[in-house]
Steps between C-alpha positions, in 0.01 A plus 500: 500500500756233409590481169333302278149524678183717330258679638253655286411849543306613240197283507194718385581515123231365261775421240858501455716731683761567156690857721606561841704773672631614839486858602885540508679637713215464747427166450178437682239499245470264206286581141372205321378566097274213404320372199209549679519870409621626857762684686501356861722651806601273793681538813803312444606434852145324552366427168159693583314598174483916536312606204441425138473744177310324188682644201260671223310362185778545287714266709541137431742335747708707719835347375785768675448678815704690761547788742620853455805609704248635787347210532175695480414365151435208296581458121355221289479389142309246276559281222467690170430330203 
């Protein structure tokens, strides 16, 4: 990719995607938070959607998100009042 292009990756969000981390050191997965209420995971070498986690009641709009060291979990937050 030369710089300065985009490619969108993380089409599939109903709303706005506000938190996004890589799985570092590994790098090949990306986590998207969105004020849809969602955690999504993507491949980040393709861009392919994996899997999505809709956050619970309580939850307004996920607003931080990221992986533990493993890489095996996911970590999000919402916007408190």
């Amino acid at each position: 990719m030369q710089c300065g292009s985009y490619e969108p990756i993380v089409i599939g969000h109903k709303n706005v995607v506000y938190a996004i981390a890589f799985n570092n050191p590994f790098g090949d997965k990306i986590v998207t938070g969105s004020f849809d209420k969602t955690a999504r995971i993507w491949d980040a070498e393709t861009g392919e959607f994996e899997c999505q986690k809709r956050m619970g009641k309580g939850c307004r709009l996920v607003t931080a998100i990221g992986f533990s060291g493993s890489g095996k979990y996911i970590a999000a937050s919402d916007a408190a009042e």
